[in-house]
C-alpha positions in Angstrom: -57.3 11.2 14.7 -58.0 15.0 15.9 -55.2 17.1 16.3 -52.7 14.7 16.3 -54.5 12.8 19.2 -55.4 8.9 18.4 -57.9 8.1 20.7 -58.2 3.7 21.0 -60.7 1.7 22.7 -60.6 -2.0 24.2 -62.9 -4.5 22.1 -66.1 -5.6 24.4 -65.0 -8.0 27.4 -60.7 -6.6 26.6 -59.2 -4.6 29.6 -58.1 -1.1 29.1 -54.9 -1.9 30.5 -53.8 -4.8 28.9 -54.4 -2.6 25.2 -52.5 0.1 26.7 -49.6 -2.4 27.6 -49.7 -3.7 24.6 -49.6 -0.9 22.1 -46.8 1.0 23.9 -44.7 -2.8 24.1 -45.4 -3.9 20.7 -44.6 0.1 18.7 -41.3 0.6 20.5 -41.5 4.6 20.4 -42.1 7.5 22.1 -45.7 7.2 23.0 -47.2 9.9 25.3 -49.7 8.0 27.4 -52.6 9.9 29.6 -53.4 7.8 32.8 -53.3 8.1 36.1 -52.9 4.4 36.3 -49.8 3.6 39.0 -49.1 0.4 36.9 -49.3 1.4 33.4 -47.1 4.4 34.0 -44.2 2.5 35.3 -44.7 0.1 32.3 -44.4 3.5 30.1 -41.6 5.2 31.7 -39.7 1.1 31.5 -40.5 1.2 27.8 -39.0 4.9 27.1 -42.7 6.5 26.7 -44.3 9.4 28.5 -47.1 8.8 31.0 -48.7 12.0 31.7 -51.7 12.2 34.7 -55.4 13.2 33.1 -55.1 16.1 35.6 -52.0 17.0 34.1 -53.2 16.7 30.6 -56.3 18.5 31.4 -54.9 21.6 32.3 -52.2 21.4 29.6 -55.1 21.6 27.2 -56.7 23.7 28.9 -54.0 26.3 29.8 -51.7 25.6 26.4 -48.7 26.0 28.4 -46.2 23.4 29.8 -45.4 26.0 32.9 -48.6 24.6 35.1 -46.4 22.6 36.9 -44.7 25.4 38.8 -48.5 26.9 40.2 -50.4 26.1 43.3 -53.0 23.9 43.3 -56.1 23.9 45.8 -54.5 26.8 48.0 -51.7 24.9 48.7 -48.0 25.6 47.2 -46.3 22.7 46.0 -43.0 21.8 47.8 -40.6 19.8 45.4 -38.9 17.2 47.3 -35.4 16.8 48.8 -32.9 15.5 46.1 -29.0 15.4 45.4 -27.4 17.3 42.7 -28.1 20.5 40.8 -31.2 22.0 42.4 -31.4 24.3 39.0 -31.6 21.1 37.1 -34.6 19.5 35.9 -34.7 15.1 36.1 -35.1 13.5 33.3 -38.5 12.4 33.9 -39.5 16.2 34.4 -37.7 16.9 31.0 -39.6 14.0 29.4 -42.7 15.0 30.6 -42.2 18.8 30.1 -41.0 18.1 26.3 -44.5 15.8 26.1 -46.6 18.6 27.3 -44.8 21.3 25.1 -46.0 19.0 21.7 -50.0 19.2 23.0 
């Protein structure tokens, strides 16, 4: 363990995925998982963990600040998407995933 980052690898001829869904289903806690991986984040955000993209953790790392979300990226501005409620207020998935970024 460096930094407080645990780093785990799949045994010869094991699937990456399947050690990921297990770990996170087995510990029931607050695990912040990096992937990009469509199917192990919804299996992460059903088990109360954090998936975070490799792009996102990249530049979390990189920058040391949670704020990158709110910056353009390749030229283009990001436009947040059309939702109900407070527009001021964050959901709970951006808190999550905010709070995540603000422990790296």
């Amino acid at each position: 363990m460096t930094g407080g980052i645990k780093v785990i690898y799949s045994r010869i001829g094991e699937k990456a995925d399947f050690v990921i869904k297990r770990i996170i289903s087995s510990d029931r806690r607050e695990w912040i998982v990096v992937t990009s991986d469509r199917d192990i984040v919804n299996h992460a955000w059903a088990l109360g963990s954090i998936p975070v993209s490799a792009e996102d953790f990249l530049k979390a790392i990189e920058k040391g600040i949670p704020s990158y979300l709110d910056e353009k990226e390749n030229g283009e501005e990001y436009i947040k998407p059309q939702r109900k409620g407070n527009p001021r207020r964050l959901s709970k998935k951006e808190k999550a995933l905010r709070k995540a970024l603000s422990k790296l």
